[in-house]
DRENFI-145121 format. One record per residue: residue in three letters; x, y, z of N, C-alpha, C, O in turn. Coordinates in pm, whole numbers, plus 32768, in hexadecimal, padded with zeros to 4 digits. Example, Ala and Ser with C-alpha at 12.3 -4.5 7.8 and 13.67 -1.06 7.14 Angstrom:
2
Ala85277DC7830C84CE7E3E830C85287EB6830C85907EB4834E Ser85057F1F82C485577F9682CA850A80038313853D80728324 
This chain:
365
Unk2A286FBB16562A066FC216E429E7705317092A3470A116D1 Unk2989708E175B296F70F2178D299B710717DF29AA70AE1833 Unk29CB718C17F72A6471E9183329D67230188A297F72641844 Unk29C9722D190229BF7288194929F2726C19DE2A2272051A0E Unk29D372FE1A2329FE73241AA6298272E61B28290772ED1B28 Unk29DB72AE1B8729A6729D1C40298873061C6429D9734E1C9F Unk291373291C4E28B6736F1CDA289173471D52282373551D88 Unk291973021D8828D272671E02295172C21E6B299E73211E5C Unk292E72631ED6297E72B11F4029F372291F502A25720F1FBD Unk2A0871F41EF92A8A71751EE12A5C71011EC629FC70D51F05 Unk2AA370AA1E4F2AF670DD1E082AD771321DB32A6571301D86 Unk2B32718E1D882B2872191D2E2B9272311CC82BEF71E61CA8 Unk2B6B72C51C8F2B7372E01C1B2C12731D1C472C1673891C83 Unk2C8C72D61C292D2772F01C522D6C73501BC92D27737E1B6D Unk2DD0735C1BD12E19739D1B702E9073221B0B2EC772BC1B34 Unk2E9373581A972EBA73021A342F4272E81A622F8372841A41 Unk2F7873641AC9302073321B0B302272F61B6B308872B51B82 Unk2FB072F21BCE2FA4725C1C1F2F9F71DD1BF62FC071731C2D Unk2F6871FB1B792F2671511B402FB771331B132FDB70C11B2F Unk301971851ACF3064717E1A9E310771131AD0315370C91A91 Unk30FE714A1B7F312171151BB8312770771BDE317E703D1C20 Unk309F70381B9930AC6FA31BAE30C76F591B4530A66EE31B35 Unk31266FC01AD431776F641A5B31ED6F3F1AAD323D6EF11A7A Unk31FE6F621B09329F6F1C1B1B32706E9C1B9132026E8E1BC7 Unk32F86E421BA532D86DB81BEA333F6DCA1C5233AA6DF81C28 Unk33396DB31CC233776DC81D4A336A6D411D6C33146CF51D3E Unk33D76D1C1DD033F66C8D1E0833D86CEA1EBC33F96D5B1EE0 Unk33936C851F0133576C9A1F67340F6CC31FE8342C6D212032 Unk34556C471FC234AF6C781FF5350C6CB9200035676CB42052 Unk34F16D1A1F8235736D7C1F54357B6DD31F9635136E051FC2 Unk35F96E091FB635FC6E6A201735DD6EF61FF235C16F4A2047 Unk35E26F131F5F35786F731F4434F86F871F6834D46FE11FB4 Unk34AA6F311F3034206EF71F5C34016F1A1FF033B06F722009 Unk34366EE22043344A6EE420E434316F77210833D06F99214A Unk34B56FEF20C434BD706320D2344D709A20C9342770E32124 Unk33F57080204B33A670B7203D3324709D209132C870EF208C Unk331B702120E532C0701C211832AB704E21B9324A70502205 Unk3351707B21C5336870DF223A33527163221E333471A8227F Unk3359719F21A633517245218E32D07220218732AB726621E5 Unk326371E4215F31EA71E2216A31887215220A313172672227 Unk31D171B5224931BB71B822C031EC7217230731BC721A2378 Unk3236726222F1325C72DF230431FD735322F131BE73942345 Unk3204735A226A31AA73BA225A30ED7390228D309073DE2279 Unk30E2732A22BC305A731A22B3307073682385300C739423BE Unk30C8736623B330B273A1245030B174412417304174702429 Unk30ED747F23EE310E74D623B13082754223A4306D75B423CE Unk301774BF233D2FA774EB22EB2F337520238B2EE2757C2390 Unk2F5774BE23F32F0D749E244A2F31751624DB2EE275272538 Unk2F96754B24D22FDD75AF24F53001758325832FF975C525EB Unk303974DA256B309274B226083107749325C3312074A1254B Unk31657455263F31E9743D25FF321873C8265331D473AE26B6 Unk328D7376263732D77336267232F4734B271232F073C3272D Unk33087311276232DB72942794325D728827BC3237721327BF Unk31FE72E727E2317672EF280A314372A527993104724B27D0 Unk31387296271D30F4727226A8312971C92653318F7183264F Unk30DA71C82632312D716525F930ED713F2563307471492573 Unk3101712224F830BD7114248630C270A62453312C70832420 Unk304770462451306A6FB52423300F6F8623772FA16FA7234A Unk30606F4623512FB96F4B22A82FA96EAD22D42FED6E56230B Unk2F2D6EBC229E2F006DFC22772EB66DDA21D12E706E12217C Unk2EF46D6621E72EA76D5521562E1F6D34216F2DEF6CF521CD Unk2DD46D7C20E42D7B6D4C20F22D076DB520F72D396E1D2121 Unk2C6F6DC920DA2C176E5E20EB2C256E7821602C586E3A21BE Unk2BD46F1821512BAC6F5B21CB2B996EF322422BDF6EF622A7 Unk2B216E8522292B076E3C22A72B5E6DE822DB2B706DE12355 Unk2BA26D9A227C2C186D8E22942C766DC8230E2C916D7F236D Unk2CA46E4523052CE66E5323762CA16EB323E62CDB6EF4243D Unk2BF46EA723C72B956EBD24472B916E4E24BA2BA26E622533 Unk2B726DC1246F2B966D5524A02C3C6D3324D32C306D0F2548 Unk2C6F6D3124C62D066D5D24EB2D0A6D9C252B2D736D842566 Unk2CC86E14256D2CF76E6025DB2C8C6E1F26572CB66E2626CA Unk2C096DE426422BBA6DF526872BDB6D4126972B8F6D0D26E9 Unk2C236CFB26692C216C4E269F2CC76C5026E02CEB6BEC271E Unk2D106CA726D42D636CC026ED2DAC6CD027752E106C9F27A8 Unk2D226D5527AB2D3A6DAC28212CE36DAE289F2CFE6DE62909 Unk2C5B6D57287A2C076D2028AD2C276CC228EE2C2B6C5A28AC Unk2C466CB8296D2C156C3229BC2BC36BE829DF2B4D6C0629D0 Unk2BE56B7D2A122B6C6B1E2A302B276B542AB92AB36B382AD5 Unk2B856BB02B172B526BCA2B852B106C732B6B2ADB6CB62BC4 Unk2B1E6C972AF92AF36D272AB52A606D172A5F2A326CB72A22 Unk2A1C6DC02A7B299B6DB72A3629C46E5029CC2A1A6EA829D8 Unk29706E3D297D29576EB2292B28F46ED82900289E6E9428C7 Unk28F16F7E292128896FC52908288E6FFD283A28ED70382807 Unk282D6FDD280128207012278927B670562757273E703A2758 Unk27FA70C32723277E715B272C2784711B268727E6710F263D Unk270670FC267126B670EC25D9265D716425AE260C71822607 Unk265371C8251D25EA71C724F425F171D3245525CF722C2407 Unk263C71322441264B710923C02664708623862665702C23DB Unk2674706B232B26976FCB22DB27176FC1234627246F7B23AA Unk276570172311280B6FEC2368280A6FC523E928296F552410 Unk27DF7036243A27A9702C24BA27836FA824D027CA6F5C2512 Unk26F96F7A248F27236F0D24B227486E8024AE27356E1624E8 Unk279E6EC8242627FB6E3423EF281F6DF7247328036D852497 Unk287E6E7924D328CE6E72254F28966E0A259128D36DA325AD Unk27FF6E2725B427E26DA3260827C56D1A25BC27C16CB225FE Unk27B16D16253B27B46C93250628546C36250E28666BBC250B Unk28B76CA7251929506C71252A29566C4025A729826BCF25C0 Unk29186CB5262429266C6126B828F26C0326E429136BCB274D Unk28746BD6267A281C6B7026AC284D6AD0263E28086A6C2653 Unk28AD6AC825E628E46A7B25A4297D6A6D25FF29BD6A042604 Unk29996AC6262F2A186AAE26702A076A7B27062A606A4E274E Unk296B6A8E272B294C6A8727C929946AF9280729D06AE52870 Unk29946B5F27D829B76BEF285529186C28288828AC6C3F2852 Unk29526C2F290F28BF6C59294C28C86CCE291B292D6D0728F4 Unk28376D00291B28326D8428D027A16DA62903274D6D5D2937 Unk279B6E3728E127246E7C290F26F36EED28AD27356F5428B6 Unk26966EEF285B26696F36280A26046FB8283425906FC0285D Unk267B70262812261C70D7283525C170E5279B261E70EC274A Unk256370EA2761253C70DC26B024C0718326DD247271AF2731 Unk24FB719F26622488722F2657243D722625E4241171B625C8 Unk24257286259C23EE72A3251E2454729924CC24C4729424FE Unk24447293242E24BB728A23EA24BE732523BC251E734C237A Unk2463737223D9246A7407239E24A0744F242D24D074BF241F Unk249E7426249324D87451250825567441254C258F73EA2509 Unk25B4746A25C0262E746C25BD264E74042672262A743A26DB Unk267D73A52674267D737B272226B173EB27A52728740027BD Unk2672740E27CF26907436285426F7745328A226F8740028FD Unk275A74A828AF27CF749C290727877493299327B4744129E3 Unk270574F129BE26F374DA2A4A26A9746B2A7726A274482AED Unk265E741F29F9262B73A32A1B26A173222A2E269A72C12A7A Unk2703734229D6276372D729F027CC72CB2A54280572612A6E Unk27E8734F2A95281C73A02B2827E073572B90281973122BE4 Unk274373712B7E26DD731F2BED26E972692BCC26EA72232C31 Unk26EF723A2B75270A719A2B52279B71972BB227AA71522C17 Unk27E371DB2B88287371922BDA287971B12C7228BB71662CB9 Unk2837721E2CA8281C72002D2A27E671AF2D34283F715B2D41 Unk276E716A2D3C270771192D7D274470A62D1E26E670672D4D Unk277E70572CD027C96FE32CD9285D6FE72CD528A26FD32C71 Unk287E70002D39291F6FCE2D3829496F4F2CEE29C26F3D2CF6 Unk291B6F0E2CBD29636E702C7329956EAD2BFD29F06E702BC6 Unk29626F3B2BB629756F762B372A096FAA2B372A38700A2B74 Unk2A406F5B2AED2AF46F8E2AD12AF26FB02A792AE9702A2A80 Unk2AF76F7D29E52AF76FE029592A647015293429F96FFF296D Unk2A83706A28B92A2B70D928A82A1D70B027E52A9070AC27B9 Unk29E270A027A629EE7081270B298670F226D1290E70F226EA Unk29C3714B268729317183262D298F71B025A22A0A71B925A2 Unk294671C32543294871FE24C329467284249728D872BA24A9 Unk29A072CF246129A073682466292C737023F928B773852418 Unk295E7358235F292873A122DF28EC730322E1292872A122B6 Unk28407306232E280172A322FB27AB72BB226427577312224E Unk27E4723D21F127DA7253218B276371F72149276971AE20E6 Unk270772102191269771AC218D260D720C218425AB71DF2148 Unk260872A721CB25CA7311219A260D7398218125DB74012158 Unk269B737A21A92712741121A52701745C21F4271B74D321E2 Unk26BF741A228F26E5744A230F276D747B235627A574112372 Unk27AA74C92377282874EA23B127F874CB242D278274E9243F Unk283C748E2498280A747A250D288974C4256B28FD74B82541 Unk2873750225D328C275562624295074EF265B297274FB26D1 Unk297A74B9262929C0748126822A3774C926B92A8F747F26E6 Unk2A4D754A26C02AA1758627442A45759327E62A6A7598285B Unk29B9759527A129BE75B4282A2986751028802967750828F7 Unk298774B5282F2984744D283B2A08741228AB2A0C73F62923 Unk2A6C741428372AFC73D128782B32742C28B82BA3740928D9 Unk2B0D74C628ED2B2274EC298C2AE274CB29FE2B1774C12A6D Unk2A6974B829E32A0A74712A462A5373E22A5D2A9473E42AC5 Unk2A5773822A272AA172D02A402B5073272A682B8873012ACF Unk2B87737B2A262C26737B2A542C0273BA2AEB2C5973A62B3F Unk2B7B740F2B1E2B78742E2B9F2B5F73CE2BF12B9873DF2C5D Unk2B16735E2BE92AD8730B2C192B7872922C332B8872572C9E Unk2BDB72832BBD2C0772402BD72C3271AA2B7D2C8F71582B83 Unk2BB571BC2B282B98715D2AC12BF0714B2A612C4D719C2A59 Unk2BE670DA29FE2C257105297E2BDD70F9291C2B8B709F2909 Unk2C02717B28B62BA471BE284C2BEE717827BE2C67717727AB Unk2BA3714F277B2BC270EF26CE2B3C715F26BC2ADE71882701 Unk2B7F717926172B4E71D125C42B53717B25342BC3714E251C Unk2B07716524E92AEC714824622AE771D0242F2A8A7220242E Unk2B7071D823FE2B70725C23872B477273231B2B3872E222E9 Unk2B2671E522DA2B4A71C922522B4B722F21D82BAF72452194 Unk2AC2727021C32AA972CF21822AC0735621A22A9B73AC2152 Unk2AFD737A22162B4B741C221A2BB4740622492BEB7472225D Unk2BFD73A7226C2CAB73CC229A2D07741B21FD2D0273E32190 Unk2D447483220F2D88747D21782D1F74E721432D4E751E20DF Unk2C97751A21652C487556212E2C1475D121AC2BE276392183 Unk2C1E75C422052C0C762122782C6E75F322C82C94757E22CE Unk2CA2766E231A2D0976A0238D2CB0763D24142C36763D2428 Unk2D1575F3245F2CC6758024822D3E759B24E62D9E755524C7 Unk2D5875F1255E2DBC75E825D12DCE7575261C2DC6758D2695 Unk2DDF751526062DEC7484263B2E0D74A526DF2DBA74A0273A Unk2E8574C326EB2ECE74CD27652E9F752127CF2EAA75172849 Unk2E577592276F2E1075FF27D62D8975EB280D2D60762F286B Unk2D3D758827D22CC4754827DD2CDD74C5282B2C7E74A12870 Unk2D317489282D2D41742428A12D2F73A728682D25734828B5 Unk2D27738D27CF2D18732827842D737299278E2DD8728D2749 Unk2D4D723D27DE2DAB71E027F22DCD717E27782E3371392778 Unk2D62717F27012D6C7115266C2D177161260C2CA37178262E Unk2D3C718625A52D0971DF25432D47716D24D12DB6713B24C0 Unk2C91715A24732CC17111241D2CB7713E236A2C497174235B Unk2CE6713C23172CF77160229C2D0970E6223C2D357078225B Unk2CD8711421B72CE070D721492D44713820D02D5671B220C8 Unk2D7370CE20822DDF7102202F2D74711F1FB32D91717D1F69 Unk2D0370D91F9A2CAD71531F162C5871AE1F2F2C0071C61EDD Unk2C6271F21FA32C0372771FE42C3072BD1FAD2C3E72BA1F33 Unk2C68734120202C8373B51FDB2CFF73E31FE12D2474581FDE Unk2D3B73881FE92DF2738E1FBE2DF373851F3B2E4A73C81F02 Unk2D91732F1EE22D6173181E892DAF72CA1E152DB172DF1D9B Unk2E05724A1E7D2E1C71DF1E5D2DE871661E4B2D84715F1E92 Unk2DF971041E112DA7709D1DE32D9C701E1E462DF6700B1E98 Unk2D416FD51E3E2D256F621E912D6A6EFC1EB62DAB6EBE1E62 Unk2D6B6EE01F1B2E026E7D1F222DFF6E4E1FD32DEA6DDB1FFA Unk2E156EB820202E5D6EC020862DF46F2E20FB2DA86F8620D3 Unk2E066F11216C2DDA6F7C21DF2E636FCA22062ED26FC121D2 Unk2E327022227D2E9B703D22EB2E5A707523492DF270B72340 Unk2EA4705623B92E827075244C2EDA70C4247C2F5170A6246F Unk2EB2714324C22F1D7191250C2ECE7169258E2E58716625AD Unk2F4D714A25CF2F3970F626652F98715626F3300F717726F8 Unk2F31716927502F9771B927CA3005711427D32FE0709E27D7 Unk3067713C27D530CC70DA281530B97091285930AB701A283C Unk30B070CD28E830767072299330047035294D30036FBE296D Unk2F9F705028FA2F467019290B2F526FA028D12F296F3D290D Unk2F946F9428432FA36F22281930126ED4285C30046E5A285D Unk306F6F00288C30B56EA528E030906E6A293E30DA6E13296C Unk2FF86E8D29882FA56E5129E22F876DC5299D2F706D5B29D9 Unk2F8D6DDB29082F076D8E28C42F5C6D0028AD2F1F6C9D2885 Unk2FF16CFC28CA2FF46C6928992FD26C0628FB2FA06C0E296C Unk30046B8C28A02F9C6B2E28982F216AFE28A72EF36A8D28BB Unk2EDF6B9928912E606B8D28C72DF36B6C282F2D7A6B5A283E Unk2E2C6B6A27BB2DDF6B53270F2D916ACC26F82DDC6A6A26F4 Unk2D3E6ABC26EF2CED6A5A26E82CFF6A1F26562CBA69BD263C Unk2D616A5A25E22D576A3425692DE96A3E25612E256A9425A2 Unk2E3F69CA24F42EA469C524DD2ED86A32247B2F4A6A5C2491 Unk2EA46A59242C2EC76AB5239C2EA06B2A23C32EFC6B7B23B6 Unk2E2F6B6123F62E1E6BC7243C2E426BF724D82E006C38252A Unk2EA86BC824DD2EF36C08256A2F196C5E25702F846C572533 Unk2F0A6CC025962F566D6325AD2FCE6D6E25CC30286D88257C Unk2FDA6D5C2638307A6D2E268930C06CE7262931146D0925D5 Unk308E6C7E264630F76C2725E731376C91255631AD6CA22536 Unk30CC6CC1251E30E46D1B24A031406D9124BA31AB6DAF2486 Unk31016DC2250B31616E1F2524322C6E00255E32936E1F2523 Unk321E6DD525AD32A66D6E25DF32D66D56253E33366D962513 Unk32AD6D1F250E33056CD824A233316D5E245333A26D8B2442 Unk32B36D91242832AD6E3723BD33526E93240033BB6EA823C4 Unk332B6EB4248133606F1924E233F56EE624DF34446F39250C Unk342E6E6E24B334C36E3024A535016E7A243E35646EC22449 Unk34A76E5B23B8350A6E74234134996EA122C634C76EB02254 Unk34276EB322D733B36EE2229133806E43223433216E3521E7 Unk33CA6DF9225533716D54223A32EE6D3F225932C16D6222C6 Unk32A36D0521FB32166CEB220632176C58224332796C162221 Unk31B76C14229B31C66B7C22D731A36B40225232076B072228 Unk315E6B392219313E6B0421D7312C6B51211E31336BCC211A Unk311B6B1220AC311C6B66205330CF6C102049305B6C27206C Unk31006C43202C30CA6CE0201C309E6D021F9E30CD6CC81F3C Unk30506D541F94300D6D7C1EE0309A6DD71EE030AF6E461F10 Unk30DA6D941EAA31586E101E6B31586E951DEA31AC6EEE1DDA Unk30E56E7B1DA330D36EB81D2F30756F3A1D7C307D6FB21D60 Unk300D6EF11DF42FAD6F511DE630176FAA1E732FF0701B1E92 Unk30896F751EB730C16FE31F0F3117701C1EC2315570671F0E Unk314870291E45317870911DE2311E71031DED312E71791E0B Unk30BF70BE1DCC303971171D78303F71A61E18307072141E30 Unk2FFE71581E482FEF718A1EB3306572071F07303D72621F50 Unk30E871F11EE83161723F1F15314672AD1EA0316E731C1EC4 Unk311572AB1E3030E972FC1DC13078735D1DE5306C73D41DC7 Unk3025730A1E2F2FAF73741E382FD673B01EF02F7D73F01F28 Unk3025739F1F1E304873E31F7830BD744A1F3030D574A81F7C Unk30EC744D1EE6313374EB1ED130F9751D1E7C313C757D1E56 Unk3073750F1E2B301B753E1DFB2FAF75701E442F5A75BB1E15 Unk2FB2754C1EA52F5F75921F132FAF762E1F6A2F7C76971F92 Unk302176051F6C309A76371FAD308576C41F4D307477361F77 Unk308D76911EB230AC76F81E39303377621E39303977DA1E1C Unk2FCC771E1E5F2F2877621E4D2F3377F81EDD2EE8785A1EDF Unk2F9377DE1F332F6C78341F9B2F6E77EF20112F7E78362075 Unk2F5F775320292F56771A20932EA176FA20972E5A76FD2033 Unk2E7476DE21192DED76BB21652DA4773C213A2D3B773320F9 Unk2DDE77C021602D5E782421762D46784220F42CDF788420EA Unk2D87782720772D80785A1FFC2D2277F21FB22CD378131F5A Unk2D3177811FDA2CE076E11FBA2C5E77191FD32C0C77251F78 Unk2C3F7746206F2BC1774F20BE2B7777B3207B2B0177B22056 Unk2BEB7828206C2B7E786D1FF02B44786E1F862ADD78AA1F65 Unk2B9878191F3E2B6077FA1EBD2AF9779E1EB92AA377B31E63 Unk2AE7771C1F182A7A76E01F3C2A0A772B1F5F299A771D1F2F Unk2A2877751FAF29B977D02015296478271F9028EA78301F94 Unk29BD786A1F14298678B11EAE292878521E5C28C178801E2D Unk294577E61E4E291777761DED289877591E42283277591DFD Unk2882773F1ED3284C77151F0127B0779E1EFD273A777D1EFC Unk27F0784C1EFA2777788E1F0F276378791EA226ED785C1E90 Unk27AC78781E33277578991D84273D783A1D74271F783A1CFD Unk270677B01DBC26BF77581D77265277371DE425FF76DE1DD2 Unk2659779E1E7E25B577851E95257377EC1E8B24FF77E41EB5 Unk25AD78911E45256B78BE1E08254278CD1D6324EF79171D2F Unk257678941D40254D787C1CAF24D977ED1CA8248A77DD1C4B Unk24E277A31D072466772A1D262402776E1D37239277621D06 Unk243677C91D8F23AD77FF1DC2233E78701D8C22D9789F1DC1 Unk237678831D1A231678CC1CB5230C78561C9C230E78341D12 Unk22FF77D61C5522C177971C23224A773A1C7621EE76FC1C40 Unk2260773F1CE321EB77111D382220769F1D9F21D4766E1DF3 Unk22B976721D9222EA76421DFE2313766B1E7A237976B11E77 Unk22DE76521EF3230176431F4E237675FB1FCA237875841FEB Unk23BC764F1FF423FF75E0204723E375AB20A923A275E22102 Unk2413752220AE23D974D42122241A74E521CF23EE74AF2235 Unk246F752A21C424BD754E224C24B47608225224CA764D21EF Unk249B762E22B2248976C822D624F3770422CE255476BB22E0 Unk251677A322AE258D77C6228D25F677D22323267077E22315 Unk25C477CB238E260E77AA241B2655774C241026C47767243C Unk264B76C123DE2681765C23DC26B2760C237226E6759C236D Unk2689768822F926DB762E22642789763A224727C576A62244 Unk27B175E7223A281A75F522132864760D216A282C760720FC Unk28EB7627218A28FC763E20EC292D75B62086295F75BA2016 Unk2916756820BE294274CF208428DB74A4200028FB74AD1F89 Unk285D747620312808743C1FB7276774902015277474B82089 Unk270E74981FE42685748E1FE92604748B1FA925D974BC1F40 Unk25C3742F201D253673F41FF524AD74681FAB247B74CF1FD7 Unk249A742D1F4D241D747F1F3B238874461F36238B73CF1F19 Unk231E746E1F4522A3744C1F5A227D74581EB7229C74C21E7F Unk224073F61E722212742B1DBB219974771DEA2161745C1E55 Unk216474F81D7E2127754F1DA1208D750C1D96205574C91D3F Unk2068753C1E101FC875131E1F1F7375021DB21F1A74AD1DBB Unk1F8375541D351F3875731CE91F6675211C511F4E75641BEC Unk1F9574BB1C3F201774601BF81FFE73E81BFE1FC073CF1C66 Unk200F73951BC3201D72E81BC2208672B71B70209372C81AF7 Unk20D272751BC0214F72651B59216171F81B90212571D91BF7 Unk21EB717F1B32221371291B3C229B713F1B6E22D2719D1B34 Unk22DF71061BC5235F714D1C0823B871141B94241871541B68 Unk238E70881B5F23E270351AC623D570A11A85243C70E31A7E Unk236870D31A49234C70FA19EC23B6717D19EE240A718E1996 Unk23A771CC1A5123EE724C1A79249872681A7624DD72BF1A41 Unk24BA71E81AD1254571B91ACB254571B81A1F2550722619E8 Unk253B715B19DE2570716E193F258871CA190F25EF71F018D7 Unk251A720119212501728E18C3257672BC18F025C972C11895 Unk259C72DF195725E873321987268C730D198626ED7355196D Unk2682727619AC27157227195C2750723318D627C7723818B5 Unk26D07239188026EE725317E0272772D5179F274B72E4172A Unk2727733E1816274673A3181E27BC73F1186227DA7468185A Unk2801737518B52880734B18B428A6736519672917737C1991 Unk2822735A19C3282973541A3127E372C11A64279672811A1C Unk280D72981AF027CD724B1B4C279272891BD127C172E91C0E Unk272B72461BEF26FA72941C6A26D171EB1CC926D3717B1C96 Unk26B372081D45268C718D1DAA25FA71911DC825B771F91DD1 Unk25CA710D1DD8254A710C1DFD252A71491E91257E71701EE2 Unk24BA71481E9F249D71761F3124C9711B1FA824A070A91F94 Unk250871252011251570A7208E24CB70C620FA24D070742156 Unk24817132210A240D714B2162239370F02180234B70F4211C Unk236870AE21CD2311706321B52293709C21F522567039221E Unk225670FC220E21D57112220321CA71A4218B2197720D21B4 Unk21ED719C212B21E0722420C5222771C7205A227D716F2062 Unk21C272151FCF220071FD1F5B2279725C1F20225972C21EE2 Unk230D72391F352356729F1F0423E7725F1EAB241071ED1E93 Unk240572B71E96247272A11E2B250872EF1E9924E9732D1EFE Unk259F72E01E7325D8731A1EC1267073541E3E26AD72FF1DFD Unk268773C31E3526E474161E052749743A1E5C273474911EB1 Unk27D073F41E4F285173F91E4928D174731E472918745D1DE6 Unk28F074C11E7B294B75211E5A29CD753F1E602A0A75AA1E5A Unk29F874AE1E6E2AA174931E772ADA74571E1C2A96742A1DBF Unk2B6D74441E202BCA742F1DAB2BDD74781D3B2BF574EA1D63 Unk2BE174761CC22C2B74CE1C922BB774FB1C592B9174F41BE4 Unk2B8975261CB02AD675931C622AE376201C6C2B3876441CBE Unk2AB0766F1C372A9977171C4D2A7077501C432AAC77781BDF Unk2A2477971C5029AF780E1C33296278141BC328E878191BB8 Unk29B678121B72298D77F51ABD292D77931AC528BC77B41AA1 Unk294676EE1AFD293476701AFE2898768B1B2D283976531AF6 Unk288776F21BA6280376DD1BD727BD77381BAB2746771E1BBC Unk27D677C31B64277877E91AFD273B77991A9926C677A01A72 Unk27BE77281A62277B76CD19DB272276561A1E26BC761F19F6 Unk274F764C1A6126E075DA1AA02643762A1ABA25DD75EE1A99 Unk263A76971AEB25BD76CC1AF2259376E91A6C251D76D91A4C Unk25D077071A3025A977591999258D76B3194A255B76BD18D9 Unk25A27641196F258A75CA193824F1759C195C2495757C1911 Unk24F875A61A08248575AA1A5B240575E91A1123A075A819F8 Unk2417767119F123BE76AD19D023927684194D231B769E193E Unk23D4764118D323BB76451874234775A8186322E8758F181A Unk2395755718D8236B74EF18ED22A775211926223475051904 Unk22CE754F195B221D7588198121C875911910215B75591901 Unk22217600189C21E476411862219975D817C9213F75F7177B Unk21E6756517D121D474EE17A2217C74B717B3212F74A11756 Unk215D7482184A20E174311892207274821886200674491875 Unk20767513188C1FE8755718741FD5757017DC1F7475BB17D2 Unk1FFD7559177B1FDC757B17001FA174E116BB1F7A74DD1647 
């Protein structure tokens, strides 16, 4: 079998003492088990830099969308609308969830190389008052747009609103002031950049807000409240929990802890991220998002004008060589998209270019 590394922005390339972690077998109701799924939750307010009682930290089983849907069928009323700033796949998964769940909803959509508006969405919540929550995507990972969302969720916390954040791909990877930004639901995945494995979400939730939210869940298994209530007793899951992958996971949180914390993560991403769009860029790739608005998570590239390639063909080559890379999710440009989280590093994105190049040097001979 061929051994190589995630250049993807999740699931990714973890450490052999995370994986390590899911040799052992935990009983859901052990009170170990339990413990651990309270120090989890601990440290995840911690990561987010709120605390007890303002905060509250809930996981769900299940992916990223998973507990996007969970916050947004949850907290949504029937007598509530929502505004959702799109300029991506995720973006707007959001409204494919509100329009399967029946939440009224209202779509802000930009460019996918562009960032939504704090003063256009300032002006939306004046002129419709029916707008109560606020939904957008930080690290949209669909062209590796960073989208502003501070000055986003001060605008809705001025207005009054409530602000849900899809973290997925930078909570754990950038300094993300939850509490100081006015963030009422910030959502995370356990194989981002904690750089634990697939299994499970989590939601850091303002308190009041989710205590607004019961009985308000339109889905039995994905209830927030309910989840939380039960969690917030004794660290019990309602229903079965991936127990192997919340080992894993308590692993790659003191391995994150061990690395320096967030700002030490962010740098090492942030290094991976220049060393591989300037080393593209002697070779004739371009990025597809402007340097104002790229983030350090994954990004899109344009194949060079002057080139014809097979993205199959390219991916192999480059798999056989003991990396993965993602196809393009842009839909008006032909592009490919490079990854710079989990257990990657500087090294990783020199060899990937130095693969790149050789790969060129192949097709022209």
């Amino acid at each position: 079998m061929i051994q190589y590394k995630l250049l993807t922005p999740g699931p990714l390339t973890t450490t052999d003492t995370v994986k390590r972690e899911m040799m052992v077998d935990h009983c859901t109701w052990d009170d170990d088990y339990k413990q651990i799924t309270q120090w989890i939750r601990k440290k995840l307010l911690e990561l987010a830099g709120v605390k007890e009682p303002e905060y509250t930290a809930v996981l769900m089983q299940g992916s990223g969308t998973f507990g996007v849907e969970s916050v947004l069928t949850s907290t949504i009323g029937d007598g509530d609308h929502l505004l959702i700033a799109a300029n991506g796949s995720y973006g707007l998964r959001m409204r494919e969830i509100a329009d399967h769940a029946g939440i009224s909803c209202t779509v802000y959509e930009t460019a996918y190389d562009e960032i939504p508006d704090a003063v256009v969405i300032q002006k939306m919540l004046e002129d419709n008052p029916q707008i109560t929550h606020v939904a957008m995507v930080h690290s949209e990972t669909t062209s590796g747009v960073l989208n502003d969302i501070e000055a986003v969720s001060r605008v809705v916390k001025a207005a009054g609103r409530i602000m849900i954040v899809d973290a997925m791909s930078s909570f754990g990877g950038m300094e993300i002031p939850v509490g100081e930004w006015g963030i009422d639901f910030i959502v995370s995945s356990a194989n981002k950049c904690i750089q634990g494995v697939p299994g499970f979400s989590f939601i850091i939730c303002r308190r009041d807000a989710l205590e607004a939210a019961k009985g308000v869940a339109r889905s039995l298994s994905l209830d927030l409240y309910d989840q939380w209530k039960c969690m917030e007793a004794d660290g019990k899951w309602r229903y079965t929990s991936p127990t192997h992958v919340v080992l894993a996971f308590a692993q790659a949180i003191r391995e994150l802890e061990a690395e320096g914390g967030i700002a030490a993560r962010h740098a090492r991403y942030a290094e991976n991220n220049r060393i591989l769009i300037e080393g593209l860029k002697q070779l004739g790739f371009r990025p597809y998002v402007g340097p104002e608005h790229q983030g350090p998570i994954i990004t899109t590239f344009f194949y060079p004008e002057d080139k014809c390639c097979s993205f199959q063909e390219m991916y192999s080559y480059i798999k056989e060589r003991g990396y993965a890379i993602y196809p393009g999710k842009v839909t008006d440009a032909e592009t490919f998209r490079v990854g710079n989280i989990g257990e990657i590093y500087p090294e990783d994105m020199e060899k990937l270019c130095a693969i790149l190049a050789d790969y060129w040097k192949e097709k022209e001979n």
